[in-house]
N, C-alpha and C positions, 0 to 999 in steps of 0.2 A: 320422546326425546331421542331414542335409538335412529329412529328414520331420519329425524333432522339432520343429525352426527353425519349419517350415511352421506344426506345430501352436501353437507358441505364438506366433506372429506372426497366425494368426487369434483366437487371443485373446486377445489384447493389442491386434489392431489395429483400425481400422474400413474395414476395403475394404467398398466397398459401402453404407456410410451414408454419410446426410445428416446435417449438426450443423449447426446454426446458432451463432455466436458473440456474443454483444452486448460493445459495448465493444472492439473488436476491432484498434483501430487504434494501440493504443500500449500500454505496459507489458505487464502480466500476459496482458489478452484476445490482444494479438498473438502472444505465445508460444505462448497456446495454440492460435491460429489455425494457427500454423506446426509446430504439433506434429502436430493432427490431420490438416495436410493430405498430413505425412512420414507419416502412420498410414497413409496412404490414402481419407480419407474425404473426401466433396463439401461444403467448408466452404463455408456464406454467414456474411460476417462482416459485422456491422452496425456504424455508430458513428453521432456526428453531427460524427466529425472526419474529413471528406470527404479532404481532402490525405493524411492518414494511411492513411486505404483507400487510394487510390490508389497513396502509397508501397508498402504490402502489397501489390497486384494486380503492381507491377513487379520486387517481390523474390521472390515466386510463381510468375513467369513466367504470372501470367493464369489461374493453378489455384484462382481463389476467384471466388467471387459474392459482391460487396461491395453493399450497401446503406445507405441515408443515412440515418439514425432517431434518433428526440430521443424515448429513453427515459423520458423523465419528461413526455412527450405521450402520451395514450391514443389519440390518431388515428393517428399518429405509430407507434404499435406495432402497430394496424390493418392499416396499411400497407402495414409491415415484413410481417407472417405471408399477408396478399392475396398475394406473390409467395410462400408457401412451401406446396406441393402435399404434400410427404411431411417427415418430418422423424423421426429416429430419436435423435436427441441434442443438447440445447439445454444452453447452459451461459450463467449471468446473470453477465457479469462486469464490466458497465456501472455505473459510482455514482464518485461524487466525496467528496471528504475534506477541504475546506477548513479547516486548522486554527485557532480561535480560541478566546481564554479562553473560559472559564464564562462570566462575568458579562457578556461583549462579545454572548454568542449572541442575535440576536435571533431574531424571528416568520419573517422573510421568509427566514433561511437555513434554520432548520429545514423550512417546506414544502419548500422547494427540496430539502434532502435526503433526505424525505423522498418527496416526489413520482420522483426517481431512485433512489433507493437501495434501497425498499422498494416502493411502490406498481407501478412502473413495473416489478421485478419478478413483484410480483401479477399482473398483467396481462400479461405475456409466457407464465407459468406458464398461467393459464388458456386464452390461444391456442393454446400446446404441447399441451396436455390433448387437446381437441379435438379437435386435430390426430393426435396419437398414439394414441387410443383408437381412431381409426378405421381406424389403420395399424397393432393390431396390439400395442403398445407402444412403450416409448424409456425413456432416460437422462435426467433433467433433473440437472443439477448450478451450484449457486448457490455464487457465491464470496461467503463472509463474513468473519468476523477475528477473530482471538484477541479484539480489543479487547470482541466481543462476550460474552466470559465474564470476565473480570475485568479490574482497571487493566493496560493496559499502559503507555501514554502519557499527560500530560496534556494540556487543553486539546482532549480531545477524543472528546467525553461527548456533543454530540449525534452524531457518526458511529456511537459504539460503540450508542445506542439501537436506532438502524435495521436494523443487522445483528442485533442480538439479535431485533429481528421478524422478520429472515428468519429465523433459526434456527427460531423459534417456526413458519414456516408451510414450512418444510422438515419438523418432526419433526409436524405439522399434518395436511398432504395428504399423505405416505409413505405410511400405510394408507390414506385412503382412497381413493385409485390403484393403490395394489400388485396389488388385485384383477383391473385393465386391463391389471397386465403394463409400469408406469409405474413407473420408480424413481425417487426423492429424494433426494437425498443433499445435504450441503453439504461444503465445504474453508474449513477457515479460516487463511487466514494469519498469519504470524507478519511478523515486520518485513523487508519486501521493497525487495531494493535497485532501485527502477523508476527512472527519471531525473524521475519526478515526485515521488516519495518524497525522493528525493536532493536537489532542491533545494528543496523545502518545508522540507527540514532545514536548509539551508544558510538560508534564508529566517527560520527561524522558533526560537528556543530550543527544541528537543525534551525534555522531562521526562518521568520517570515509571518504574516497577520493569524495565522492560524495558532501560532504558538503566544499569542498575546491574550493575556489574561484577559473573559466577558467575548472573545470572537466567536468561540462558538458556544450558543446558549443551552444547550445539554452536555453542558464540559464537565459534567460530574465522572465520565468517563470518554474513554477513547471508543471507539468505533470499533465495536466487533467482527469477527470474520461470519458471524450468525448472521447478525445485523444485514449484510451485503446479501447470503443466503437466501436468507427471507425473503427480500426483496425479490430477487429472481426467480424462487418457487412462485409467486405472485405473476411475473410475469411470464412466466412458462408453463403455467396450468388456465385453465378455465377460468379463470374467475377475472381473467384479465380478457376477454374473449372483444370487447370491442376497443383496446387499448392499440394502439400503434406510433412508431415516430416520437415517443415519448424519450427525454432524457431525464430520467429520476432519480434526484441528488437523495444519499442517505449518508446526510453529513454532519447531523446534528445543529440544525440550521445554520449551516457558517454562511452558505450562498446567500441567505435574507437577512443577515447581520450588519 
């Protein structure tokens, strides 16, 4: 029983890598930081919410390398990858969700969420690239959102665009990476109970098919920031080794509803 453990805890785990985290210092990216780091792997978690790193480095006990980075800066993410020498698993889970009607959206929110949500991922991906081609291969895994394939919520139609471009340059660059030994994949969520989620709800009328009573059929609860974790231990460890180009909803079936 001991040896078996062993064997599936090497793969399922990451002793021995390095992952980098963006986003890392609150909701979903901190779970994951604190997942990968119970995995065993050498996390640098990146944000541009400095307190919140900090907070992680002291719940850690100092078992992370935190970095300060303003993902929707291209110097900014420079930067960020100048301190990273090897890297085996990057996961984008940096981007914001400001909700507002339709008709309120202006010019200056959509770059803005787009320069984070989407671009500032282009460019983390292609630092990765680089970096992992020369090492051999990696994991890269981009968190997206159900919102990306059909209505979930309304009021919030320019978020769900940007993710749909990541989907498009997840199922994009899977091939032609895969060659490198470089996987793609994305995770999309479903409606996750983060405390920013929480009170943007509390803040703001939430509408849309997802909040309708029977849409999503594991409504016994909301979608944890574990839930999203998991997911991307899976696909950032071995156990996911001939997986790629995948977009995997953890949304409590609302997408086959």
């Amino acid at each position: 029983m001991g040896e078996a453990k062993s064997d599936l805890e090497t793969l399922f785990g990451l002793v021995g890598k390095t992952a980098l985290v963006t986003g890392a210092a609150t909701g979903i990216g901190r779970e994951i930081a604190r997942l990968f780091n119970r995995a065993g792997a050498e996390v640098i978690a990146a944000d541009i919410n400095e307190a919140g790193l900090r907070s992680l480095e002291r719940e850690l006990d100092g078992q992370v390398r935190t970095v300060s980075c303003d993902i929707g800066d291209p110097a900014s993410i420079s930067a960020l990858f100048g301190t990273v020498e090897y890297l085996d698993v990057l996961v984008n889970c940096a981007a914001i969700y400001p909700m507002r009607p339709f008709e309120e959206v202006d010019p200056a929110l959509i770059d803005r969420m787009l320069n984070i949500n989407l671009r500032g991922v282009f460019f983390c991906i292609q630092k990765a690239v680089g970096i992992m081609k020369r090492n051999g291969g990696g994991s890269i895994v981009n968190i997206s959102s159900v919102n990306s394939m059909r209505a979930c919520i309304f009021d919030n139609a320019h978020y769900g665009i940007t993710k749909a471009g990541l989907n498009s340059l997840t199922t994009t660059l899977a091939p032609e990476f895969g060659p490198a030994g470089i996987r793609i994949n994305a995770v999309l969520p479903g409606g996750v109970a983060t405390d920013q989620a929480m009170k943007a709800m509390e803040e703001f009328p939430v509408r849309g098919p997802m909040m309708q009573p029977g849409r999503v059929p594991l409504a016994n609860r909301l979608c944890a920031p574990s839930d999203i974790a998991n997911a991307c231990l899976f696909l950032a460890s071995d156990a996911s080794a001939y997986v790629t180009g995948q977009l995997l909803a953890v949304d409590g079936g609302f997408l086959v509803s």
